[in-house]
Every structure is written in structure tokens, then in C-alpha cells.
C-alpha positions in Angstrom: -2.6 4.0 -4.9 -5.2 6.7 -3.9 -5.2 7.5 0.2 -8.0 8.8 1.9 -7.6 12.2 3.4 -9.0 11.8 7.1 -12.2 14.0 6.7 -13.2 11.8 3.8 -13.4 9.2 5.6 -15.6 10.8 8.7 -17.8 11.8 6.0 -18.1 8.1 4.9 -18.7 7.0 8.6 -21.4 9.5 9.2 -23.1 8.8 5.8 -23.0 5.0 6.2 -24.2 5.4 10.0 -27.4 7.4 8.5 -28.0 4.3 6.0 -27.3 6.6 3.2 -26.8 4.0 -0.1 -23.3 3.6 -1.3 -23.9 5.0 -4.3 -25.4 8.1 -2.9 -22.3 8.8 -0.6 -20.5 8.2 -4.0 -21.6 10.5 -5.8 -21.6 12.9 -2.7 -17.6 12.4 -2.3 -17.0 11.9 -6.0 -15.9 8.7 -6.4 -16.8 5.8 -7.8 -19.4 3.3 -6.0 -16.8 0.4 -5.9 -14.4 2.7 -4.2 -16.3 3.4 -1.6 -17.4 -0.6 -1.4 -13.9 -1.3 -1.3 -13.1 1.6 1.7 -16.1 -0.1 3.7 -15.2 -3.4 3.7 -11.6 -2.8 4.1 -11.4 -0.9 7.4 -14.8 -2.3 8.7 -14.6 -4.0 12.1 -17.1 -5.9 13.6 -18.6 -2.9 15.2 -19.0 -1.6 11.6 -16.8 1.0 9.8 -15.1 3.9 12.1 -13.3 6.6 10.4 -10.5 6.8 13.4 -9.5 2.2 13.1 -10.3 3.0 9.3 -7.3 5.5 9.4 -5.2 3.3 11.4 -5.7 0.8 9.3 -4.9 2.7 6.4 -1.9 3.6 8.1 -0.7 0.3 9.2 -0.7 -0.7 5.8 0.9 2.0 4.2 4.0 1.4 6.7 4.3 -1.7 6.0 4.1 -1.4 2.3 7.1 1.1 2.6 8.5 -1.7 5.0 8.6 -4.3 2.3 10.2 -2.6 0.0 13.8 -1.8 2.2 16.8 -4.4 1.8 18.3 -5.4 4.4 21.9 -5.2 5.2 22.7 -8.7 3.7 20.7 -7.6 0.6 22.5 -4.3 0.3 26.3 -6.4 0.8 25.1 -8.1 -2.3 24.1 -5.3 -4.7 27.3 -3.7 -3.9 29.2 -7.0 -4.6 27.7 -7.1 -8.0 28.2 -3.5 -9.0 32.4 -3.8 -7.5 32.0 -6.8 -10.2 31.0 -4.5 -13.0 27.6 -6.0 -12.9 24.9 -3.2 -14.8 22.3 -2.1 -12.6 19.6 -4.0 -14.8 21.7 -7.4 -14.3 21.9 -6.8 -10.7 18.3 -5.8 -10.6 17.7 -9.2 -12.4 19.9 -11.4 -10.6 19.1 -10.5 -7.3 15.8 -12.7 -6.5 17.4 -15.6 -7.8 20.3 -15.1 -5.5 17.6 -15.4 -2.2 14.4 -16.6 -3.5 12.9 -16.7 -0.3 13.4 -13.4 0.9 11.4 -10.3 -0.2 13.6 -8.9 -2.7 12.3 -4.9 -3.7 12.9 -4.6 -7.1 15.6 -2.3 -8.0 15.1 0.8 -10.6 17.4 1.3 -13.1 17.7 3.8 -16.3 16.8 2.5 -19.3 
């Protein structure tokens, strides 16, 4: 996933505030017009689009991206159960969302 480097996305505010078309600050950043759709409605409040809550936003949901994808303890308890069992890595990996389905269960990498 592609993050927007703060300056881009003052230059996207001030074009968009000038009522320059989205393909024209598209081609002006180099990227693709649906990108730039995507950034607008994405971090738009109802004031319009603002670099600075556009960054926060940004932000916000790259944290809790990063968030989602930590065990916790209990999680952990039970990966090392398995392995003490002589379970592979790719079994444990595989096992583990059935063993709590309702929990958000990161996906574990293992070599192949």
C-alpha cells in the first residue's frame, strides 16, 4: 500500500482548493486519476479535503492496520503450545483461526 508523503498531499489540497480537475492534479503529481479520487474522498471531511486531518487520517489507519495484526498474549500461549507439540509452523499457521474464530487471528508466515 502506497502512503502519501505529507507535501503531496498539501499540493493536492491547494490544487483541489483552486478547482484544478482531478485529472490535471494527476498528471501534475504523477499518479493516476483514480488515485487521487480515491485520496479525496478518503480523507475528505465535511469542510472538504485538508492535507493536515488527511494525514491524520492516514495515520490513524495505518496504526491500526499494524494494530490488527499483533496477537495477543492468549494467542501467543497457543502458538507456543502447538510448536512444544511438534506442530510445523504451516499447521500452526493453519490451525490457529479455527482454534478462536472470533478473534482476529494475524496470519502467521512460514518458510516454504
Amino acid at each position: 500500500m502506497h502512503t502519501w508523503p505529507k507535501k503531496k498531499r498539501y499540493q493536492i489540497h491547494k490544487l483541489n482548493r483552486q478547482g484544478i480537475h482531478l485529472s490535471q492534479i494527476a498528471s501534475e503529481l504523477e499518479r493516476s486519476t483514480s488515485t487521487i479520487s480515491r485520496e479525496l474522498r478518503r480523507n475528505a471531511s465535511t469542510r472538504g479535503y485538508q492535507a493536515a486531518l488527511a494525514q491524520e487520517r492516514a495515520t490513524a489507519r495505518q496504526r491500526q492496520r499494524r494494530n490488527a495484526r499483533q496477537f495477543d498474549p492468549q494467542q501467543w500461549q497457543l502458538v507456543e503450545l502447538y510448536l512444544r507439540l511438534s506442530l510445523s509452523p504451516q499447521q500452526v499457521s493453519d490451525r490457529l483461526p479455527t482454534q478462536s474464530p472470533a478473534a482476529q487471528v494475524p496470519r502467521l508466515p512460514y518458510p516454504t
